[in-house]
N, C-alpha and C positions, 0 to 999 in steps of 0.2 A: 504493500500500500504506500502511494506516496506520502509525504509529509509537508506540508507548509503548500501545498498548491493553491491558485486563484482560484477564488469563491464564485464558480460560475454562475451562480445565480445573480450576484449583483453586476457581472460582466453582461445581464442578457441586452441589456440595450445597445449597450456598445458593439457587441455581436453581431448585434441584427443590422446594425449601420453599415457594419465591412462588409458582412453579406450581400447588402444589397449593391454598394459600392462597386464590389469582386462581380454581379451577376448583372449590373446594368448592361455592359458592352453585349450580351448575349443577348437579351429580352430586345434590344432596341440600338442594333448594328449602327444606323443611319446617325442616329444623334452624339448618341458620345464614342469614346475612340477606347480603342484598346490600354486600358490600362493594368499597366508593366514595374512588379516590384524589379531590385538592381539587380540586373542579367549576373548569373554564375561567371566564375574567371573558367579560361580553357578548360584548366585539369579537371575540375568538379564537371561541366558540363559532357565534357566525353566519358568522363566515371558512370554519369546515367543513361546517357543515351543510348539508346539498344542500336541505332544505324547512325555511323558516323562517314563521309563520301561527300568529294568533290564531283559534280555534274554538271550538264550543261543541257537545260530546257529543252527538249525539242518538239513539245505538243502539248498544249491546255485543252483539256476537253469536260465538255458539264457530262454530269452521270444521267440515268434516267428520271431524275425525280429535278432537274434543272437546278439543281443548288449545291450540289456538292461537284468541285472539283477532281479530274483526274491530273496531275501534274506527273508526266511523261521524263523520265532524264536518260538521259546516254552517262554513263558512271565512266569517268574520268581517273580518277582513284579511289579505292576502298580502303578505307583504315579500320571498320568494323562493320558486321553485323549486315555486309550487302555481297553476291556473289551474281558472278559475272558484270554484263556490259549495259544492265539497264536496269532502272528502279522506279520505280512508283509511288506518289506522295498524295494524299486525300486531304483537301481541304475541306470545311465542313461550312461556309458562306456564312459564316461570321466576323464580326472586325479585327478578333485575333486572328486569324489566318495571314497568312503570310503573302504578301505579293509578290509572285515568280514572273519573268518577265518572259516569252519565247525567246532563243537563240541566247539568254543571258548563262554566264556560268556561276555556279553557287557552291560556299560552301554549305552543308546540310548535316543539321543535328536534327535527329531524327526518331519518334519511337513510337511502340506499337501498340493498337490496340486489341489487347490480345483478343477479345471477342469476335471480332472482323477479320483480324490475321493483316492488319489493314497498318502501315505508316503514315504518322501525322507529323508536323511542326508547328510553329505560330510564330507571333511576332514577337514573344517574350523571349523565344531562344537567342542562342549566339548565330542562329543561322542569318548567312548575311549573303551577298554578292562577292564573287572569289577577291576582287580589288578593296576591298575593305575588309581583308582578314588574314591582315599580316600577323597581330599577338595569334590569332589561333594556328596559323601554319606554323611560325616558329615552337608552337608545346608538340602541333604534330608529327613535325619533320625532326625534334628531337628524341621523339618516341622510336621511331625506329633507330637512332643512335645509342641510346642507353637508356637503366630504367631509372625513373625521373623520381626525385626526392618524396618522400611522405610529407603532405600537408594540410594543416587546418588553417582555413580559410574563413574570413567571415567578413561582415560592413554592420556598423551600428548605427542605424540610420532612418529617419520618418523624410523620405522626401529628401528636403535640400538643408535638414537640419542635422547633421553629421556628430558624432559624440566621437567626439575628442580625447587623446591620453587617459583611456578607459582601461583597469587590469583587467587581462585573461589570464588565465590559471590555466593549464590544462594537466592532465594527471594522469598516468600509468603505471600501474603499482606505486611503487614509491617513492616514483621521481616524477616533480614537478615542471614543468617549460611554460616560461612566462612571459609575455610581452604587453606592449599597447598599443591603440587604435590610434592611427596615424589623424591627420585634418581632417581627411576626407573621410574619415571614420570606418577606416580598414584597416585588417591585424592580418596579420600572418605568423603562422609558428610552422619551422621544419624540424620534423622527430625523426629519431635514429631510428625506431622503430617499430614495428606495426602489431596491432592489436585491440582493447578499447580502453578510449580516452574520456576524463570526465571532464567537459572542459565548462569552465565559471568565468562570468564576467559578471564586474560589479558597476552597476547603472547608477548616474545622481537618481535622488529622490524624485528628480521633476519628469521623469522616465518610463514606461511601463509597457506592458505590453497588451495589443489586443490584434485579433483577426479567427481567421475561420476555427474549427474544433482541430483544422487538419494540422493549423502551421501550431495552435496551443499543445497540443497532444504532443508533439515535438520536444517541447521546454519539458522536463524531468525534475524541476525543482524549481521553487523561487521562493524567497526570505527576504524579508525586508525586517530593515534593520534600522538607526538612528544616522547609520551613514551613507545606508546604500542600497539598492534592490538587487541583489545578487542571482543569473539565471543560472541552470547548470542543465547542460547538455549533455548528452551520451552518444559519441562516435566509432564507428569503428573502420578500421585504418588498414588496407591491404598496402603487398608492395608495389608500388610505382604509383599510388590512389591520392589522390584528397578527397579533402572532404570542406564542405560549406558552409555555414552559419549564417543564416538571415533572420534575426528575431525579428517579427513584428511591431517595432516599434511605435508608439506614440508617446512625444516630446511636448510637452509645455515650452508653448516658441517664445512667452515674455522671456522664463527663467531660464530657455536655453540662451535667449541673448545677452544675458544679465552674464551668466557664466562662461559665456564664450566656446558653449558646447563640451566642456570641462564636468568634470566632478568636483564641485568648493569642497569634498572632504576631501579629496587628494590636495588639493593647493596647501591645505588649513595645515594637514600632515608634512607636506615636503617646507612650509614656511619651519613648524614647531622643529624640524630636524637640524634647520640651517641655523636657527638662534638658541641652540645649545653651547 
C-alpha cells in the first residue's frame, strides 16, 4: 500500500479540468490544436517506440470510412521494429495526427496498436521531416557504434514556467546519484548501472502536481513537508536504455516569479552554509 499519496478526492476538480483540456483537441479537431506536453529526448523516445525508420512518403490515401488515413513509405532505413522496403502509418483525422507530406522524407517514431496490428504516430512524437533531425540521427547513428550510456532523464516544468536548481536523488541499492535541474528545468543523471532506480525530486511549496489517473498513477510517492513537496519515482534501467521523467506539473506563476523558478528552501540553506 502506498503511503503519503494525493487525496484524490479533493484533486477531482482539478482532474476533470486536465481531462477535459487533454480530450478537447479530439471532440473538436477544427477549433483548438493539438496540444503537446515536452517531447521525450532521443534515447527515451526510441526506448518506446515499437517502429523506429527513416522513409520517404510515396502515397496518402483515405480508408473506407473517408477519415482515417493510409500513409504509404518506401523505408529508407530500419533501426527497429520495420522489415523490409515498405511501411505503413494510420492516421486516425484528428488534430494530433501528424502531417506527412507526398514525396517528403521523415524520420518516424512509430507504435502499434496492438488491437488493429495497425502503426500510428502524432504530432506529440519526435517524429519530424529527415532535415530537422539532426539531435535524433546523431543518438541513432551512434547506436550502431557502441552501446550508449544508462540514463535518467527528466524536465520540471508547467509550460514556460521551468523549476530551476531542483534536487534529484536517484537511488540503487545503496548508492545515491545526485544532481539539479538546469534553467530550462532539465536534469540528467548517467548511472554505471542498470536495474531499479528510486529517483526523488524535491519541488518548492508553490509546486504540485495534477493530470490524468495515467500520468498520477506514475508518481509512487509524495510528502510534503515544511520545505518541500518531495515526488518519488520508480524506474527501471536496461543497458544502453533511458529512461524519462515528466511530472505533471502545476506552478503558482506569482510565487514562481517571486523565486525565480528556484526552491527559497534551497537558497535559505546554501545562504545558512556560507555565513558559518
Amino acid at each position: 500500500m502506498r503511503k503519503n499519496q494525493p487525496n484524490r478526492a479533493k484533486r477531482t476538480h482539478r482532474f476533470v479540468f486536465a481531462v477535459a483540456i487533454l480530450f478537447l483537441p479530439w471532440v473538436c479537431p477544427d477549433v483548438y490544436g493539438c496540444q503537446c506536453r515536452e517531447r521525450e529526448p532521443p534515447c527515451a523516445q526510441y526506448s518506446t517506440a515499437d517502429a523506429v525508420f527513416i522513409g520517404l512518403v510515396a502515397k496518402i490515401s483515405f480508408r473506407d470510412d473517408n477519415v482515417k488515413k493510409s500513409i504509404h513509405f518506401n523505408v529508407e532505413r530500419a533501426f527497429r521494429g520495420v522489415s523490409g522496403s515498405a511501411a505503413e502509418i494510420v492516421s486516425h483525422g484528428t488534430s494530433c495526427d501528424y502531417g506527412f507530406t507526398e514525396g517528403n522524407r521523415y524520420l518516424v517514431y512509430a507504435y502499434r496498436n496492438s488491437e488493429r496490428n495497425e502503426l500510428y504516430t502524432h504530432y506529440c512524437t519526435r517524429t519530424t521531416e529527415l532535415s530537422n533531425a539532426d539531435a535524433d540521427m546523431a543518438y541513432l547513428n551512434e547506436l550502431s557504434k557502441r552501446v550508449q550510456p544508462m540514463q535518467i532523464i527528466g524536465i520540471l516544468a508547467d509550460g514556460d514556467k521551468r523549476l530551476q536548481r531542483i534536487s534529484i536523488v536517484a537511488r540503487n541499492g545503496d548508492r545515491d546519484y545526485r544532481t539539479r535541474s538546469d534553467q530550462q528545468g532539465w536534469f540528467k543523471l548517467i548511472v554505471p548501472r542498470s536495474g531499479n532506480y528510486r529517483v526523488r525530486m524535491f519541488l518548492p511549496l508553490y509546486a504540485d502536481v495534477v493530470g490524468t489517473w495515467a500520468e498520477l498513477d506514475q508518481i509512487k510517492n509524495r510528502v510534503v513537508t515544511k520545505r518541500s513537496i518531495a515526488l518519488e519515482y520508480e524506474v527501471v534501467l536496461e543497458p544502453g536504455k533511458c529512461a524519462f521523467i515528466n511530472p505533471p506539473l502545476l506552478i503558482d506563476r506569482s510565487k514562481y516569479q517571486q523565486h525565480g523558478g528556484a526552491n527559497p528552501q534551497n537558497l535559505r540553506n546554501k545562504r545558512s552554509q556560507q555565513t558559518r
